[in-house]
MILUMSE-611394 format. One record per residue: z negated, x negated, y of N, C-alpha, C in turn; residue number from 1. Coordinates in steps of 0.1 Angstrom, whole numbers, m for minus. Atoms other than C-alpha are relative to their C-alpha. Layout:
! MILUMSE-611394
{r {Z; X; Y}; {Z; X; Y}; {Z; X; Y}; NUM} ...
***
This chain:
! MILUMSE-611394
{r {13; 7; 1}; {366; m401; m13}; {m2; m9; 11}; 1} {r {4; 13; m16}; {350; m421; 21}; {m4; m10; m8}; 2} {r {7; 15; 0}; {341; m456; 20}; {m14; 3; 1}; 3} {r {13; m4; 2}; {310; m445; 28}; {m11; 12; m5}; 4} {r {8; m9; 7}; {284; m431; 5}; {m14; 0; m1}; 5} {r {11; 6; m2}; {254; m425; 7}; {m12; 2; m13}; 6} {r {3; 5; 15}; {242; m423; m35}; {1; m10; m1}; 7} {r {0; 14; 1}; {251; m458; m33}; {m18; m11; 6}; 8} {r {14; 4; 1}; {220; m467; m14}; {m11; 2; 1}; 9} {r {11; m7; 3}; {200; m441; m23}; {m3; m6; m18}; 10} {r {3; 2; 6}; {207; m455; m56}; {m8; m17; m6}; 11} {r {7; 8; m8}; {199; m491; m46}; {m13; 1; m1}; 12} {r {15; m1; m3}; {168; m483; m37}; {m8; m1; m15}; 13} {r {10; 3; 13}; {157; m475; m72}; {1; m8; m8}; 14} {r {1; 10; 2}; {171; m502; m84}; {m4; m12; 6}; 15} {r {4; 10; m6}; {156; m528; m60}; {m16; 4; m6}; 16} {r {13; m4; 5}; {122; m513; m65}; {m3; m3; m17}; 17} {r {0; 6; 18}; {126; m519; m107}; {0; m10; 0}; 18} {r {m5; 14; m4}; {140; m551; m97}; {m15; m11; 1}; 19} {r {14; 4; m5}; {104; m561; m80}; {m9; 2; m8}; 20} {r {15; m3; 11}; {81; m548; m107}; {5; m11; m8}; 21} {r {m4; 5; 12}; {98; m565; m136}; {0; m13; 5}; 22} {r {m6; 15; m4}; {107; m598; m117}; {m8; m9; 8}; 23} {r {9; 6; m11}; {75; m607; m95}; {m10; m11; m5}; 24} {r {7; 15; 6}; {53; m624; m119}; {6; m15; 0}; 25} {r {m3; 17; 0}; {77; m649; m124}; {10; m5; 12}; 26} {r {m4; 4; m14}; {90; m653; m88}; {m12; m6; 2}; 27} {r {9; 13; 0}; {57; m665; m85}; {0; m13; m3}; 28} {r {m1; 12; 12}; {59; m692; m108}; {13; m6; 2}; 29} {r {m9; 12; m6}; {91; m706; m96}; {2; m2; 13}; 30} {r {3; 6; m10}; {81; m704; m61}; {m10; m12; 0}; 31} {r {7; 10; 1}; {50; m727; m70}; {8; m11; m5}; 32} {r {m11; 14; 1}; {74; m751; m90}; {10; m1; 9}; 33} {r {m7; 11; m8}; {95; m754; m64}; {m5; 0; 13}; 34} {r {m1; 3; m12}; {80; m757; m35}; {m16; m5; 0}; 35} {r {13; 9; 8}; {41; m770; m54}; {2; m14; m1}; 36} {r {m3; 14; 11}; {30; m799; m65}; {m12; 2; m10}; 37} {r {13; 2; 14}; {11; m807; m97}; {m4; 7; m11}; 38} {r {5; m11; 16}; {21; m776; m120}; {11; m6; m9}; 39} {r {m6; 9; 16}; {50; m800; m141}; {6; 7; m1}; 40} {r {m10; m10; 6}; {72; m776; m160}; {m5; 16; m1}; 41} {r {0; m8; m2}; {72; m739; m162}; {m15; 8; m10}; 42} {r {15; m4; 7}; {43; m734; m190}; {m13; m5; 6}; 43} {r {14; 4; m10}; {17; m754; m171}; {m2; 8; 8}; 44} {r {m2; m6; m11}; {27; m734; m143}; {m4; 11; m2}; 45} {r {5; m15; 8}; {20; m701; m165}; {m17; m2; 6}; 46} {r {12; 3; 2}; {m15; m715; m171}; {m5; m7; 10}; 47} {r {6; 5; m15}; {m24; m732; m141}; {m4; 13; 9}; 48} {r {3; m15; m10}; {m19; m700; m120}; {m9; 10; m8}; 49} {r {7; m14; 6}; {m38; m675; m149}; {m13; m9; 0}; 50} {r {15; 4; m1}; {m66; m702; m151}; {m5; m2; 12}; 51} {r {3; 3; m18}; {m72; m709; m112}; {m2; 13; 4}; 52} {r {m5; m10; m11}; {m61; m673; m102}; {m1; 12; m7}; 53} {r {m1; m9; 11}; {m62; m651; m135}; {15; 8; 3}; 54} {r {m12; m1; m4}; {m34; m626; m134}; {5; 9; 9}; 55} {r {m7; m10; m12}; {m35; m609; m100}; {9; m14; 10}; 56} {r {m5; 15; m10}; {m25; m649; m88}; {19; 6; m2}; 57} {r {m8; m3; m4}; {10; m638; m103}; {7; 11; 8}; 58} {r {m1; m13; m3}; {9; m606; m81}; {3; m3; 15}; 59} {r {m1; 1; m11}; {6; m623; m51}; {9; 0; 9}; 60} {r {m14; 1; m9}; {29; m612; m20}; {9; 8; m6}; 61} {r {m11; m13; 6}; {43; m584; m39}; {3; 15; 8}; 62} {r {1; m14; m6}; {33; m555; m18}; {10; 2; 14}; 63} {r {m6; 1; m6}; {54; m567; 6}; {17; 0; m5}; 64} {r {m19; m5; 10}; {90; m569; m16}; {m1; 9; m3}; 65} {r {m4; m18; 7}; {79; m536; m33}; {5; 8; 18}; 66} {r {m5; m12; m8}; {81; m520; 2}; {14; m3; 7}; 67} {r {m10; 4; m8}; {108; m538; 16}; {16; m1; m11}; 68} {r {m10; 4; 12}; {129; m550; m16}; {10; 14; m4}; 69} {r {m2; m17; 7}; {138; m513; m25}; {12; 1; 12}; 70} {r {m7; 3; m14}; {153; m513; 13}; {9; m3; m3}; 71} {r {m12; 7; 3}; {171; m543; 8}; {13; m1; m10}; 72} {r {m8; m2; 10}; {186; m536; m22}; {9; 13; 0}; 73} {r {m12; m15; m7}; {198; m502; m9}; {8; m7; 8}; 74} {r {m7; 4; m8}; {214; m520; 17}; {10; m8; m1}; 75} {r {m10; 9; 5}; {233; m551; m3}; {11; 8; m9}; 76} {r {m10; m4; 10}; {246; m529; m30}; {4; 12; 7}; 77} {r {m10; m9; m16}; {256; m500; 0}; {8; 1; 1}; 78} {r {m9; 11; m6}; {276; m528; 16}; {7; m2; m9}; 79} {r {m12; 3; 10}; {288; m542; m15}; {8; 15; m1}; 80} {r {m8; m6; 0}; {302; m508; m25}; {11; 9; 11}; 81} {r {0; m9; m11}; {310; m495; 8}; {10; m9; 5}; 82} {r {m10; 11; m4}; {333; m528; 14}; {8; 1; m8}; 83} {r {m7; m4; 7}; {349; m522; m15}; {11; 5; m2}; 84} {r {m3; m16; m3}; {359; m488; m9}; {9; m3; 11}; 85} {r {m5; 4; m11}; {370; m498; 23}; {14; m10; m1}; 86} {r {m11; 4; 3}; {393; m525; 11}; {10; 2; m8}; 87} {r {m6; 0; 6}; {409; m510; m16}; {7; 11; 10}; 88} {r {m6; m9; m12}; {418; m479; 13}; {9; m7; 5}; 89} {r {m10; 7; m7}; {432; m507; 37}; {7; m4; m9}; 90} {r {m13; 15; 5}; {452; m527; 8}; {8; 13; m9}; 91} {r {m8; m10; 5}; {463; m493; m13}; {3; 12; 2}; 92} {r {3; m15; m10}; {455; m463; 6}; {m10; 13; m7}; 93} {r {5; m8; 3}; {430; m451; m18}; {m10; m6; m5}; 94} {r {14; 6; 0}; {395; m459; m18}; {m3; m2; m16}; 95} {r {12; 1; 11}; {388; m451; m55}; {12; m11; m9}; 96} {r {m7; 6; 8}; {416; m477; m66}; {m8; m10; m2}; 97} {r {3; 10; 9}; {405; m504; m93}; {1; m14; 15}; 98} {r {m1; 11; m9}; {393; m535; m64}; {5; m10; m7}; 99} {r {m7; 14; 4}; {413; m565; m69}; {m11; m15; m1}; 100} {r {10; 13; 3}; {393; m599; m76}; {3; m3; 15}; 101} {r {2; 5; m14}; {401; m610; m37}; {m13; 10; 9}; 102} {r {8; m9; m5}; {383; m574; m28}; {m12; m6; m1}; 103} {r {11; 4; 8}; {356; m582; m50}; {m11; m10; 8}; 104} {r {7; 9; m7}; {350; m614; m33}; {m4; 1; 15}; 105} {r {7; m1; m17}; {351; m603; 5}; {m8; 7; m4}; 106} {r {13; m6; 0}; {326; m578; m6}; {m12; m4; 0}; 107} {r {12; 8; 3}; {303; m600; m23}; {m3; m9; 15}; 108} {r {3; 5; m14}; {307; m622; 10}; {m9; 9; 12}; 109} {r {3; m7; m9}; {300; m596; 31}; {m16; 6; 0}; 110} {r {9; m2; 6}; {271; m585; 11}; {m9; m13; 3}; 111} {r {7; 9; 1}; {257; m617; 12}; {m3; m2; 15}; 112} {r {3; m2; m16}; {256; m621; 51}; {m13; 10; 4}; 113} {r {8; m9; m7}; {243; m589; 55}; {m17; 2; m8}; 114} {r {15; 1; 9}; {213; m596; 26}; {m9; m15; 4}; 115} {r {5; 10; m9}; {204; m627; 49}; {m6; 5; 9}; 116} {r {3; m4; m12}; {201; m607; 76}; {m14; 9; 0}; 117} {r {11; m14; 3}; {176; m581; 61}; {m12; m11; m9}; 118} {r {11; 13; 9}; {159; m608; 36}; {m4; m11; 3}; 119} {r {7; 12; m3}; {150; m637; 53}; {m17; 2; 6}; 120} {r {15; m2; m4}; {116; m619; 70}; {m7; 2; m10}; 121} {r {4; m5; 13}; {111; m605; 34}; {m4; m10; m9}; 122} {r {3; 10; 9}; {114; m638; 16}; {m13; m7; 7}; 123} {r {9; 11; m7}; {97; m658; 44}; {m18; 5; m7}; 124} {r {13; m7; 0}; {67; m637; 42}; {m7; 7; m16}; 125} {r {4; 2; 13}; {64; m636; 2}; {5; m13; m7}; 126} {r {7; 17; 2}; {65; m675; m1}; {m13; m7; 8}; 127} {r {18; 4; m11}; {36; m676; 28}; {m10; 2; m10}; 128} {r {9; m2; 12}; {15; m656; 5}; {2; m9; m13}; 129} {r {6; 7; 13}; {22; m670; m28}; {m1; m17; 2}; 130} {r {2; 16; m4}; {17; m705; m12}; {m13; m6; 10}; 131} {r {11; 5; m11}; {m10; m704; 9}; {m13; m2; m8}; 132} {r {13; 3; 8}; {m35; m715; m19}; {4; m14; m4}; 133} {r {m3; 15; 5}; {m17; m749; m22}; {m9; m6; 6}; 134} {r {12; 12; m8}; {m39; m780; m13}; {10; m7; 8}; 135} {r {m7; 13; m13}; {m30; m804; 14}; {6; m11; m8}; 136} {r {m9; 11; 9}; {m4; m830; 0}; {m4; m12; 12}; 137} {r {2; 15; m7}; {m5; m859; 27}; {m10; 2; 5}; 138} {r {16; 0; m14}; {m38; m866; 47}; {7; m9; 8}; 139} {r {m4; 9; m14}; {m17; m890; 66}; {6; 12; 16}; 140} {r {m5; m3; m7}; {m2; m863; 82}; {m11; 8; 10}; 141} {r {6; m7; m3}; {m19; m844; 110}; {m6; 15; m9}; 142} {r {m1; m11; 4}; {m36; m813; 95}; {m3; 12; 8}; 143} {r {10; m11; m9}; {m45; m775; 111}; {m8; m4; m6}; 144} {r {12; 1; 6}; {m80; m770; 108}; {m3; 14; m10}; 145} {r {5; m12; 10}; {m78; m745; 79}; {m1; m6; m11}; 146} {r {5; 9; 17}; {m96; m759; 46}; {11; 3; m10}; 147} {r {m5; m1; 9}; {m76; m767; 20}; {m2; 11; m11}; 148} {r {2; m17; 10}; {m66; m737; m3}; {m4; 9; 3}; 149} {r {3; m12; m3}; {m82; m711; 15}; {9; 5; 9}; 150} {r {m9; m6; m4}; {m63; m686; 25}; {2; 3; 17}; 151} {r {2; 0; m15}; {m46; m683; 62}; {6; 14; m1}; 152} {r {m9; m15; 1}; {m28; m648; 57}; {m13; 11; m6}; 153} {r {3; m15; 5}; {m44; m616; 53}; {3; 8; m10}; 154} {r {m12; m11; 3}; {m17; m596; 44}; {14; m5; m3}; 155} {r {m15; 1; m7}; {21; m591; 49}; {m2; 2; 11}; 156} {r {m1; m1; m16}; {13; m575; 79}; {m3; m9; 8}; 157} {r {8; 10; m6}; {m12; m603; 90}; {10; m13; m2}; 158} {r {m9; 8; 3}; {12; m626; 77}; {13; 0; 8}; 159} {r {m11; m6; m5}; {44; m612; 95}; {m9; 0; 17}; 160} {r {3; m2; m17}; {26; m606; 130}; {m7; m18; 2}; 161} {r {6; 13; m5}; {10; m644; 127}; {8; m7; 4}; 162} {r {m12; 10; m6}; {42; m658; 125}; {9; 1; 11}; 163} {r {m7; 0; m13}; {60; m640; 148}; {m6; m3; 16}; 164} {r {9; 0; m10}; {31; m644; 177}; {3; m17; 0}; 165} {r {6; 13; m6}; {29; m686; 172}; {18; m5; 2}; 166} {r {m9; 8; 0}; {68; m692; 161}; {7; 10; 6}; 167} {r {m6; m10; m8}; {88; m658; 178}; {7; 1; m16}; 168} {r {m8; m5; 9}; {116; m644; 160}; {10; m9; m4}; 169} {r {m7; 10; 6}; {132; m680; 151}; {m11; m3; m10}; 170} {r {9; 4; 8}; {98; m685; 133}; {5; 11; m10}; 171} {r {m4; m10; 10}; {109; m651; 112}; {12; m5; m12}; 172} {r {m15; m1; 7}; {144; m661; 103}; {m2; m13; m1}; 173} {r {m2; 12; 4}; {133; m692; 95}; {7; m6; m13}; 174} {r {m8; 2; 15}; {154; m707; 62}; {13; 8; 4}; 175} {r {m7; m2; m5}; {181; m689; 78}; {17; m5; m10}; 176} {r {m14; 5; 0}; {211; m714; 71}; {m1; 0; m18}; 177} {r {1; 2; 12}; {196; m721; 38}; {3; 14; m13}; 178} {r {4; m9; 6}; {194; m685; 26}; {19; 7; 2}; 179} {r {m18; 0; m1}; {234; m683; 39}; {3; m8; m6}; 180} {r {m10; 6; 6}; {246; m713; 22}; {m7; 5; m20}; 181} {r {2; m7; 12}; {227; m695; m9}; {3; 14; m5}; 182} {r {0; m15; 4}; {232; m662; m12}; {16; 4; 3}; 183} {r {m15; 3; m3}; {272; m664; 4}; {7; 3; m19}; 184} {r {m2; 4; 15}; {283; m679; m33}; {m9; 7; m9}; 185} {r {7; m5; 12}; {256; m664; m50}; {2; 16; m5}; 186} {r {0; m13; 7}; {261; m630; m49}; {17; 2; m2}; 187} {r {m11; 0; 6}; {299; m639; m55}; {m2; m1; m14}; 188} {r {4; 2; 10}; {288; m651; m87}; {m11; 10; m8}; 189} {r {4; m11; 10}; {270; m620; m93}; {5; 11; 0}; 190} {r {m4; m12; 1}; {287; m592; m85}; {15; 0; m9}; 191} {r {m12; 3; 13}; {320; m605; m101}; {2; m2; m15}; 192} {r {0; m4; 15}; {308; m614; m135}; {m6; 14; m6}; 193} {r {9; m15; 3}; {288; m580; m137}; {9; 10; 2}; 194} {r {m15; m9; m4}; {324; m562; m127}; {8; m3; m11}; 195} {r {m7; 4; 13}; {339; m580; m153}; {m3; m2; m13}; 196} {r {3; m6; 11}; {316; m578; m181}; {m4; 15; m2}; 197} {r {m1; m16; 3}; {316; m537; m174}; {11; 4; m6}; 198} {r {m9; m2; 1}; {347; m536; m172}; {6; m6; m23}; 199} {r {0; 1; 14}; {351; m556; m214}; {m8; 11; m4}; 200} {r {13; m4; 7}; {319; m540; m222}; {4; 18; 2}; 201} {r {m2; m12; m1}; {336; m503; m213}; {13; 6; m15}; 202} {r {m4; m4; 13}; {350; m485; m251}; {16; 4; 10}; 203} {r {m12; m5; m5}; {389; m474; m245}; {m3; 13; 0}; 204} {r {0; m13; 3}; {392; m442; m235}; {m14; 6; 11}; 205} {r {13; m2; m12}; {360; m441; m211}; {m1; m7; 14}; 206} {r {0; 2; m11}; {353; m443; m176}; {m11; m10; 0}; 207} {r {11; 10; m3}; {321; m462; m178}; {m6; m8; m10}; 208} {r {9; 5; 9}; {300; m486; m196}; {m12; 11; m9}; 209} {r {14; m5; 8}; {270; m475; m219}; {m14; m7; 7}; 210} {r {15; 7; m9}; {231; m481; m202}; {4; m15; m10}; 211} {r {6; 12; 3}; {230; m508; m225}; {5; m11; 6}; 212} {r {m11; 10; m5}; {262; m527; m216}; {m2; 0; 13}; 213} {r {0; 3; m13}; {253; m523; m177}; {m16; m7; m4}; 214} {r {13; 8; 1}; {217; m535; m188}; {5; m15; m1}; 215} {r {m2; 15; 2}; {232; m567; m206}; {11; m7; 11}; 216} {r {m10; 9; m9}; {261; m572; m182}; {m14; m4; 18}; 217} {r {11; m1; m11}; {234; m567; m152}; {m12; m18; m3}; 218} {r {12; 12; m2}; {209; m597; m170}; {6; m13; m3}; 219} {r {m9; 13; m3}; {239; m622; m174}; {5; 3; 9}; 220} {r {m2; 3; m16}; {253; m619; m141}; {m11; m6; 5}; 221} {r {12; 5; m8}; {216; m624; m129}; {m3; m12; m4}; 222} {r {3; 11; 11}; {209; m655; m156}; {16; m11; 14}; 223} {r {m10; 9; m2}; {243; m667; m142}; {1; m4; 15}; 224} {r {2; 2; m13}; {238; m665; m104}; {m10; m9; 4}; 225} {r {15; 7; m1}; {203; m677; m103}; {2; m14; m2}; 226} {r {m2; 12; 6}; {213; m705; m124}; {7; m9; 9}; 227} {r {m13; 8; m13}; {242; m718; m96}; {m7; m6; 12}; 228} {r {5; 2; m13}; {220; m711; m69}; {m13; m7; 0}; 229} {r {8; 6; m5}; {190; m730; m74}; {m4; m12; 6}; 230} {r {0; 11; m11}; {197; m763; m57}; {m4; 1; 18}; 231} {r {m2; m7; m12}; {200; m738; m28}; {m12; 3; 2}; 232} {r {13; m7; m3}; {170; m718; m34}; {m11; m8; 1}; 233} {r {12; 6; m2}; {145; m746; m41}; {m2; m11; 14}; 234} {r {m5; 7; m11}; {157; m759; m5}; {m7; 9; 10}; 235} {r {4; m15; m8}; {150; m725; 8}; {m10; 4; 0}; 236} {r {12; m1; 7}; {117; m721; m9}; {m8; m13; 10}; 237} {r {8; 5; m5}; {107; m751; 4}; {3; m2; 20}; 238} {r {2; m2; m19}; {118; m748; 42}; {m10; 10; 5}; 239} {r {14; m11; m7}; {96; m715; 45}; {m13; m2; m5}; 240} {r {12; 0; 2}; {70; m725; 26}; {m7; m9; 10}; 241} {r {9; 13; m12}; {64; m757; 50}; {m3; 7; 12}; 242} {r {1; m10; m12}; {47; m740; 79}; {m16; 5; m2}; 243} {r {12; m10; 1}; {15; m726; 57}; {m12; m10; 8}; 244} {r {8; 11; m2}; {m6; m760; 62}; {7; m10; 7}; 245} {r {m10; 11; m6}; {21; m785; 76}; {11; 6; 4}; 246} {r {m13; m3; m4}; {53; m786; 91}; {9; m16; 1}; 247} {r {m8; 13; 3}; {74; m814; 76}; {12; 2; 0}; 248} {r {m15; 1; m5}; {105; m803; 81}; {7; 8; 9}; 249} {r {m1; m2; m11}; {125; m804; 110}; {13; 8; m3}; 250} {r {m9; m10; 5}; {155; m780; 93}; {4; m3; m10}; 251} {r {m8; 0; 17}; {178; m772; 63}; {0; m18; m2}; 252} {r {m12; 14; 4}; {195; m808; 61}; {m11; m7; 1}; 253} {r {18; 9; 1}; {159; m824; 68}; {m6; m2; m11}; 254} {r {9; m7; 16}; {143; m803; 40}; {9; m8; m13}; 255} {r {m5; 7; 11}; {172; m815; 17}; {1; m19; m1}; 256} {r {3; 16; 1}; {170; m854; 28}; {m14; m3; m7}; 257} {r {12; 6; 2}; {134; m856; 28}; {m2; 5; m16}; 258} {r {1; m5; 13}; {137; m840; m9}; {6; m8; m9}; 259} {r {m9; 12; 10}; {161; m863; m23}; {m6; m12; 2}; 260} {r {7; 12; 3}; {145; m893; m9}; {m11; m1; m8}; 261} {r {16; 4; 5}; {110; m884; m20}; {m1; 3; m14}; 262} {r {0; m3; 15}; {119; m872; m57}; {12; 2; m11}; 263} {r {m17; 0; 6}; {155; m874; m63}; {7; 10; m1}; 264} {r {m3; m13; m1}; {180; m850; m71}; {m4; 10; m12}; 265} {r {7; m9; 4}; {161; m840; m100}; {m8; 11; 3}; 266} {r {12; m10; m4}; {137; m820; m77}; {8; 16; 5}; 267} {r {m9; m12; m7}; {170; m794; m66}; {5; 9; m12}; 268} {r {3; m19; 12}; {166; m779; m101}; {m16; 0; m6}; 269} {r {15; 1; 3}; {128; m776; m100}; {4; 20; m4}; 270} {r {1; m13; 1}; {128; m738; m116}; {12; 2; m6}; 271} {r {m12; m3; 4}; {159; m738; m128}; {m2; 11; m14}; 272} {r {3; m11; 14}; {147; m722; m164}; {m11; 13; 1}; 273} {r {5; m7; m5}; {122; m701; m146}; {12; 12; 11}; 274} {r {m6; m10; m15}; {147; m685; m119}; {14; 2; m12}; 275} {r {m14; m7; 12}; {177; m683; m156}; {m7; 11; m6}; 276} {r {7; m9; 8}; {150; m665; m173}; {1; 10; 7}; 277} {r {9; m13; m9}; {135; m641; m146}; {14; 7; 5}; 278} {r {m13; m9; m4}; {171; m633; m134}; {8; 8; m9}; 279} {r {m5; m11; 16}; {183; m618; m173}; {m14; 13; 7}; 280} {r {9; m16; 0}; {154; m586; m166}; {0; 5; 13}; 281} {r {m1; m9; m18}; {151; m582; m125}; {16; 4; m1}; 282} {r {m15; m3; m4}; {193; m584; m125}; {1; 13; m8}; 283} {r {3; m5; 12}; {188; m565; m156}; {m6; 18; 5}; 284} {r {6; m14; m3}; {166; m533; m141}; {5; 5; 12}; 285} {r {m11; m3; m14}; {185; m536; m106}; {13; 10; m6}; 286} {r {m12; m5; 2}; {216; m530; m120}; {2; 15; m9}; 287} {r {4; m14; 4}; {203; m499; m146}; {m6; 2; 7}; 288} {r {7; m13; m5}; {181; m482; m125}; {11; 2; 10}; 289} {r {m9; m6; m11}; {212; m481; m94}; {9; 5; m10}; 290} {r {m12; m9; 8}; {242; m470; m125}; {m8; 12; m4}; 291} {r {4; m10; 7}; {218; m447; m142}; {m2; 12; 12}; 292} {r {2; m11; m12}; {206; m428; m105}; {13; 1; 6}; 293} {r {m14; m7; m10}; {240; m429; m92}; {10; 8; m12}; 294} {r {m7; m8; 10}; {255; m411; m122}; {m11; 12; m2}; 295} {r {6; m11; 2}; {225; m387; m124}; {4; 6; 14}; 296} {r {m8; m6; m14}; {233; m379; m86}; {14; 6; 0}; 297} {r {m19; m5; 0}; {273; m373; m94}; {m2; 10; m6}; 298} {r {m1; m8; 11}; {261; m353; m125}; {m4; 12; 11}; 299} {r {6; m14; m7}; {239; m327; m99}; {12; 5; 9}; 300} {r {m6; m5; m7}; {266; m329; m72}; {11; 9; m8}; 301} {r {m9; m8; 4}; {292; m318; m97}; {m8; 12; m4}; 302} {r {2; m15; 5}; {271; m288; m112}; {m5; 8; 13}; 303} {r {m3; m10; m13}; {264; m278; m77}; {11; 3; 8}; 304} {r {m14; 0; m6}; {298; m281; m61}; {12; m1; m12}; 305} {r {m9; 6; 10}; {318; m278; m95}; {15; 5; 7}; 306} 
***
């Protein structure tokens, strides 16, 4: 068996794509809380956006993760298994041996690097959109001349070619450090407990889990990740979102001062029960639609090559 396969992120793909349907309305709703002002807790936040916006408001900036997200997600869980693979070759000489918890973690590391690398234009550019209807917060500060709340983006596309035309390709990868000191740790914390609740959650006597048990291990891992990383993300959220109307901050470590001074460190779990929730069903449909297509793909290759 090679390290590299390529069911892995063909399977990916259909679980990123599930991931994005199920998980977008309320990605909305904890980008506005954290990186808004004036929606309070997560039910205002509901009703604020369906009464202002009805409910294509929570849709906005989706069309851009459906086409990309699907991508990306072929490409993290690829890597993840493809590093794997890789290290259990180098450390036992056989790819398909049981990875060790050290494996485990260089993968998820490695994974996480390379889901920086592919998701920072992705994220940037679906916090533009679901933020560019915010109002102007300071009038002390200089403003563009684009009227409050009305929209400066088009598109993704319009969105993605504006930024790279005024800021280049540091304006793209903007959030950059923030989306590494989050996603590093975070997808440690999810690929590990989701390896190790398959592995309980698998009957003696069987090779694999049951859909359900990769469903529930899939929406606690996600619940449990999300949950770690939001100090990170609402840091991250708010470094790309600054930029639609203003530009207050002058990087990561900026974004996190001027956050603590101006609202304490209560404000580094703004979303927190928004980004535990919404991570149980996206982690949740990721993780079954890639086990269910990569086991229907084994099932065809074996009856054609039995």
């Amino acid at each position: 068996m090679g390290t590299f396969q390529l069911q892995d992120f063909v399977a990916g793909l259909v679980g990123g794509i599930a991931s994005v349907v199920v998980g977008h309305p309320l990605d909305t709703v904890k980008t506005r809380l954290q990186a808004g002002r004036g929606y309070g807790n997560t039910l205002k936040c509901f009703l604020t956006v369906y009464r202002n916006e009805s409910v294509t408001g929570f849709f906005k900036g989706m069309s851009f993760p459906m086409a990309t997200t699907g991508i990306y997600s072929s490409v993290v869980l690829g890597v993840f298994s493809s590093t794997q693979r890789f290290l259990s070759q180098l450390r036992h000489g056989d790819a398909a041996a049981a990875p060790s918890l050290a494996d485990m973690t260089v993968a998820s590391a490695v994974a996480g690097v390379v889901s920086v690398a592919i998701g920072t234009p992705v994220d940037l550019v679906k916090i533009r959109l679901q933020m560019q209807t915010q109002p102007y917060i300071k009038e002390n500060v200089r403003l563009k001349p684009t009227a409050p709340g009305s929209p400066v983006y088009r598109g993704p596309i319009h969105c993605f070619w504006t930024i790279l035309q005024k800021e280049g390709i540091a304006g793209i990868y903007r959030g950059t450090v923030a989306m590494l000191l989050r996603d590093i740790p975070g997808y440690c914390v999810y690929f590990i407990p989701y390896a190790m609740l398959c592995d309980w959650a698998t009957p003696e006597g069987h090779i694999s889990p049951s859909a359900f048990s990769v469903w529930l291990a899939g929406g606690v891992a996600g619940a449990i990740s999300w949950a770690l990383c939001t100090p990170m993300d609402v840091v991250k959220s708010r470094f790309q979102a600054d930029g639609v109307y203003l530009n207050q901050y002058k990087g990561t470590l900026d974004c996190i001062l001027q956050s603590y001074q101006n609202e304490g460190l209560k404000v580094f779990f703004r979303g927190l029960t928004v980004n535990t929730v919404r991570g149980f069903p996206t982690s949740a449909a990721l993780f079954l639609g890639y086990e269910l297509s990569l086991k229907a793909m084994k099932r065809d290759q074996t009856e054609t090559n039995p």
